[in-house]
N, C-alpha and C positions, 0 to 999 in steps of 0.2 A: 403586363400590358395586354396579355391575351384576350383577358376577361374583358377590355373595353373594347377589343377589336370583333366582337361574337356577336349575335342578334342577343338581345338580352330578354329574359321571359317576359309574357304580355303584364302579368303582377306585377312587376316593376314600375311601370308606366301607369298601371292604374294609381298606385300610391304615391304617388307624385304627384299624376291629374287631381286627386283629392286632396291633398296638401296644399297645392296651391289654388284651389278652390274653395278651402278653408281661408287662407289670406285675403283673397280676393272679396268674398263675401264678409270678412272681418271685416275690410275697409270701405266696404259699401260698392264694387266696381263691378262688372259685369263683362264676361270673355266672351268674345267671337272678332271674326275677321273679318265681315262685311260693314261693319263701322268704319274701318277703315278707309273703305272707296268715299262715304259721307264726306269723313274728313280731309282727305285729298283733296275733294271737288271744293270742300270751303274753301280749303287753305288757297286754291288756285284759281278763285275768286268767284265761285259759281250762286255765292250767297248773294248776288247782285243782281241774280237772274231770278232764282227761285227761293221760296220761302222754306222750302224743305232742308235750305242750305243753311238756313241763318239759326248757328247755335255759337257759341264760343268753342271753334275746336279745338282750344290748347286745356281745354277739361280731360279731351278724349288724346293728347300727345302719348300719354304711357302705350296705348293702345298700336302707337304706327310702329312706337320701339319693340314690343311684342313684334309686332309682322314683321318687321326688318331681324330681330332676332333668330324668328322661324328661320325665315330665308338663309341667314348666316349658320346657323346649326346645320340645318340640314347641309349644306356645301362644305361644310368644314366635314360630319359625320360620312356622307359619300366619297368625300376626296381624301380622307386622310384617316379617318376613323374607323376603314373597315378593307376587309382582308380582299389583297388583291384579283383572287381568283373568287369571290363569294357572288351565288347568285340567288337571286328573290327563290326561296322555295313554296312553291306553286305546287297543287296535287295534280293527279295526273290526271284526272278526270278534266281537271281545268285545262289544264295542258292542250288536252285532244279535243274540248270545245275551244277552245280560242284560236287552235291550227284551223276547223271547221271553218272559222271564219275569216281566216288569213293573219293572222296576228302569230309573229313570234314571241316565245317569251323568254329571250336568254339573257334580261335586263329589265331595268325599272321602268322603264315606258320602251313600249313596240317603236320599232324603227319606224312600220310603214306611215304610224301618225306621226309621231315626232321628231322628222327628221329635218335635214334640208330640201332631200327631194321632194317629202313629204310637202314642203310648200308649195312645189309646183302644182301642184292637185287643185284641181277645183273643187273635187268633191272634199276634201280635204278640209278646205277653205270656209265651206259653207255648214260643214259637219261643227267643228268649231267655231265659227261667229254664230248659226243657232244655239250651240249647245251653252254657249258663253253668256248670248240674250239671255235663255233660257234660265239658268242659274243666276243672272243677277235679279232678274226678272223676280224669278222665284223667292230669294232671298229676301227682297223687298217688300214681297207681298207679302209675307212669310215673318216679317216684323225681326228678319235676323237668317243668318247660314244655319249650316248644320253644325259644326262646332258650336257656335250659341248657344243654339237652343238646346241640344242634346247634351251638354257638357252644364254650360251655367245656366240655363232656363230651367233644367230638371232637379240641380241644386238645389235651385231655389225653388222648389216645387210648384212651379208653373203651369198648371193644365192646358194652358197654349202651346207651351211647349212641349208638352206630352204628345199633344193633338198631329203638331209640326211634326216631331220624329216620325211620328207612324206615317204621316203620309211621305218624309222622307223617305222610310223604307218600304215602300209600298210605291212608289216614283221610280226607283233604285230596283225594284223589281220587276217591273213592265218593262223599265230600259234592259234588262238585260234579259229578259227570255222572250219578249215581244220585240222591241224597237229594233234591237242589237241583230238578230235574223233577218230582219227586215232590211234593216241598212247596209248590211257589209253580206 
């Protein structure tokens, strides 16, 4: 039981993601999790307002079970599936810049965002509702998240989605050596 209770190597995960990207693309389906929020908002009646809403979203149901899936993995794999004392291993460079910037790191997300006090914060507050705009925002413009495109858009050899990753990580680079000094 040890072996399930350990971080397991990154190979692992890869050959899974492609397995079941192999099925996915067998059946014609397509993975990301910003479809999700679409079909929420149909389900919850939003296709009465906007045309963006009006699809059949019991086409796109597998898709909410994925995300409800994530969610339940992960909380079973945190809560039950991993060794009481284990912590994210972080290099130490990282370490000493994320201290720089007031962040601990002796857990999965820093206390000072993610906590309760953390909500009292206003700067808190507005850090997360932009960064939140930001990324749905982006997504949408973006024709999909970063799981999509970077996972199934690249499968399926997508040059949009090529396009998308780069400037994900090129997004993802500015926030963290520009923005990230700037903010905190």
């Amino acid at each position: 039981m040890d072996f399930i209770l350990q971080p397991w190597p990154w190979y692992v995960s890869g050959v899974l993601i492609a397995m079941i990207m192999f099925v996915m693309l067998f059946f014609g389906k397509s993975f990301g999790f910003s479809n999700n929020l679409r079909t929420l908002c149909t389900i919850c009646g939003a296709d009465k307002y906007a045309p963006f809403f009006q699809f059949d979203w019991k086409t796109q149901s597998w898709n909410l079970f994925f995300l409800i899936g994530a969610a339940v993995g992960g909380f079973i794999a945190t809560n039950y599936l991993s060794l009481p004392d284990y912590t994210v291993a972080i290099s130490e460079q990282t370490v000493a810049e994320l201290a720089a910037l007031g962040f601990e790191t002796d857990g999965y997300v820093p206390e000072s965002q993610f906590s309760l006090d953390a909500l009292m914060s206003v700067k808190n507050w507005l850090i997360l509702g932009i960064g939140g705009f930001m990324v749905g925002f982006g997504a949408r413009y973006a024709g999909g998240c970063t799981s999509g495109h970077a996972i199934s858009g690249i499968s399926d050899l997508q040059p949009a989605s090529l396009l998308a990753v780069v400037g994900f990580f090129i997004g993802g680079l500015l926030m963290t050596h520009v923005l990230f000094p700037l903010i905190y």
